[in-house]
C-alpha positions in Angstrom: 8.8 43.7 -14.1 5.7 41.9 -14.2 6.7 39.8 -17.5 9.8 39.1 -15.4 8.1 37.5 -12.4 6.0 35.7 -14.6 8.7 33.7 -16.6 10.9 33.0 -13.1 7.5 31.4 -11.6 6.7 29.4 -14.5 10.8 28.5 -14.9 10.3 27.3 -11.1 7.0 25.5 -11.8 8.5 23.8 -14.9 11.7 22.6 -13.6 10.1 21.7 -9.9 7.7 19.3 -12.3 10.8 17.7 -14.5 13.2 17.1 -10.9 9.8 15.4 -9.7 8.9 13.4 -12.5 12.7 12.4 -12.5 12.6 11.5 -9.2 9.7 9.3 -10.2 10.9 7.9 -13.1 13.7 6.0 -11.0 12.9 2.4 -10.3 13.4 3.2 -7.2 13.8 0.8 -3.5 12.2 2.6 -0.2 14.0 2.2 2.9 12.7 5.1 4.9 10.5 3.0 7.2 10.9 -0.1 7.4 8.4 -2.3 8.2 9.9 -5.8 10.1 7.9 -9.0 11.2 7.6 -12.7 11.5 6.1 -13.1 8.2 6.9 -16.5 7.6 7.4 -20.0 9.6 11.3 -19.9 9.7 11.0 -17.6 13.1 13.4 -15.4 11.9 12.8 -11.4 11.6 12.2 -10.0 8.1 12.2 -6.6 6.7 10.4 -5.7 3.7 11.3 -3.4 1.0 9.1 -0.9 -1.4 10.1 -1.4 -5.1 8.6 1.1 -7.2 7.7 0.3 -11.0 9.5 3.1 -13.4 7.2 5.9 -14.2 7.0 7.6 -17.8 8.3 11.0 -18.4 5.3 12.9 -17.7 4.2 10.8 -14.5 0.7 10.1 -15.9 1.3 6.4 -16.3 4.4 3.6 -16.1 7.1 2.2 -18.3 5.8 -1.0 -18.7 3.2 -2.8 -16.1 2.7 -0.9 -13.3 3.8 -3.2 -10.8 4.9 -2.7 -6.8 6.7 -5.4 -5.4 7.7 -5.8 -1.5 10.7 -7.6 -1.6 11.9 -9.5 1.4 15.6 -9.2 3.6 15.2 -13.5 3.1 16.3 -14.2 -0.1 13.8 -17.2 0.5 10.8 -15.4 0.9 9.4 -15.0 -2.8 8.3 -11.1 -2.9 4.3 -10.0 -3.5 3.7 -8.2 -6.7 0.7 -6.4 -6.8 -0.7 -5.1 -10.1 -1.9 -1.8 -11.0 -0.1 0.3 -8.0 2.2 2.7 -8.3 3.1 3.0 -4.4 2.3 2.3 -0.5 3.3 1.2 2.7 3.3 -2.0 4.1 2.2 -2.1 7.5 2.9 -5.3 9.9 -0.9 -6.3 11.3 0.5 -8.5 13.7 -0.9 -12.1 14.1 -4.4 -11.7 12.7 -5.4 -15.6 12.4 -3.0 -16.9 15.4 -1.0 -18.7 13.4 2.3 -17.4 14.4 3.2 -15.3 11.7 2.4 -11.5 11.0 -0.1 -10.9 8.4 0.8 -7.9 5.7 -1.2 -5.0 5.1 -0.7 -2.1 2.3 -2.7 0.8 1.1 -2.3 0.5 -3.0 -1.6 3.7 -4.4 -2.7 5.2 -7.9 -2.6 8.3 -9.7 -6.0 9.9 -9.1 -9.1 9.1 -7.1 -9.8 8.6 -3.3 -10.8 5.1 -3.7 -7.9 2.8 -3.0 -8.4 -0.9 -2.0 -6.4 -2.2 1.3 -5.2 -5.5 0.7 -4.2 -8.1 3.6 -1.7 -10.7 2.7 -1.0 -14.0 4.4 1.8 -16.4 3.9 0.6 -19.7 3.2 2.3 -22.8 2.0 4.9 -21.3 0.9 3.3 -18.6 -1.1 1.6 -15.0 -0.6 -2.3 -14.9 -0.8 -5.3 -12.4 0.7 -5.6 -13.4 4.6 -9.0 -11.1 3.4 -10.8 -9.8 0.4 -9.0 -6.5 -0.5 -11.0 -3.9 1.6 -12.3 -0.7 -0.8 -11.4 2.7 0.9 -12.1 6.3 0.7 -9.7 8.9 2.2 -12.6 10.2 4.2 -11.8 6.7 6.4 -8.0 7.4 6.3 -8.4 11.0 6.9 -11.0 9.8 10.0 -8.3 7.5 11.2 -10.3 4.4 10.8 -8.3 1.5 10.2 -9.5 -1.0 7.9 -8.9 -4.2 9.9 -8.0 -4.9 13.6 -7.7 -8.5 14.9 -10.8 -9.4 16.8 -10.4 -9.6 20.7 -13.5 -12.0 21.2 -13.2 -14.4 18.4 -9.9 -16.2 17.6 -9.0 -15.9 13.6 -11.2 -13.4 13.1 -10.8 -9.3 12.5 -12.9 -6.1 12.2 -13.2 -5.1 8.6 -13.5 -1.3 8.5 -14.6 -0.6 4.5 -16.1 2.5 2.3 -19.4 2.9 0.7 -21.2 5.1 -1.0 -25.1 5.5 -0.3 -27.5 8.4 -1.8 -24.2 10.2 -2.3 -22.5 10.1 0.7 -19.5 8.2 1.8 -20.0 6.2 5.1 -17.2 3.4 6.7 -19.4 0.4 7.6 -17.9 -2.3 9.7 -18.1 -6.1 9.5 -16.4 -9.1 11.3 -14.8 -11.4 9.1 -12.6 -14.5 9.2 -9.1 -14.2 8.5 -7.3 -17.5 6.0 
């Protein structure tokens, strides 16, 4: 009986691992929250959407680059790709510089580690760049709820960079004020 339970818990292990690594494997578009703004000088509302790159069949790395690209509901918005991230959610900041439009933030995702750098984007004549340097987290700040920028209420085009260290061995969120492009 023993023997018996062991092979139906490794059969459920094993094909729980191949259905996930299928799902994976799907270049796959992620509409389950979506994220809308004024992103760029045309006024109208976008919404952005999560393309995936294709993983490999074991889900240690990706067919190809591994390359996330937000793609935009206006076909004339040119989409960001960011290199080297497998995932994430893009998260409408609002109008950090006040110039109108909404400023992009995402959390890049990888396959190991709890460092994961937070980039800001800005949409600037006519083309995506960093409204900030990309900010270096830790999950201890996510897990702390500590977000890593919020526009600053005194100075106009500025915002309060949240960001992870380490020092002696510990892991401690310092703060700085920065200004936004």
């Amino acid at each position: 009986m023993l023997l018996f339970k062991s092979i139906v818990i490794t059969a459920l292990f094993f094909s729980s691992v191949h259905f996930l690594n299928q799902i994976g494997n799907e270049k796959s578009i992620n509409h389950s929250r979506r994220v809308e703004g004024h992103f760029t000088a045309t006024g109208r509302k976008e919404s952005i959407s999560v393309i995936k790159p294709k993983l490999n069949a074991d889900g240690t790395g990706c067919d190809g680059k591994c390359v996330l690209t937000l793609r935009f509901s206006d076909e004339h918005t040119p989409p960001i790709k960011i290199e080297d991230c497998i995932g994430g959610t893009p998260v409408n900041l609002g109008d950090l510089d006040g110039d109108g439009k909404d400023e992009i933030g995402i959390l890049r995702e990888w396959f190991n580690s709890c460092w994961h750098n937070y980039n800001v984007y800005t949409f600037k004549d006519g083309r995506w760049e960093f409204a900030v340097p990309p900010i270096r987290t830790h999950c201890n700040q996510w897990e702390n709820g500590l977000k890593p920028i919020v526009k600053d209420q005194v100075k106009k085009g500025f915002a309060k960079i949240n960001y992870s260290v380490m020092v002696k061995s510990h892991i401690i969120t310092e703060s700085k004020i920065v200004k936004v492009k």
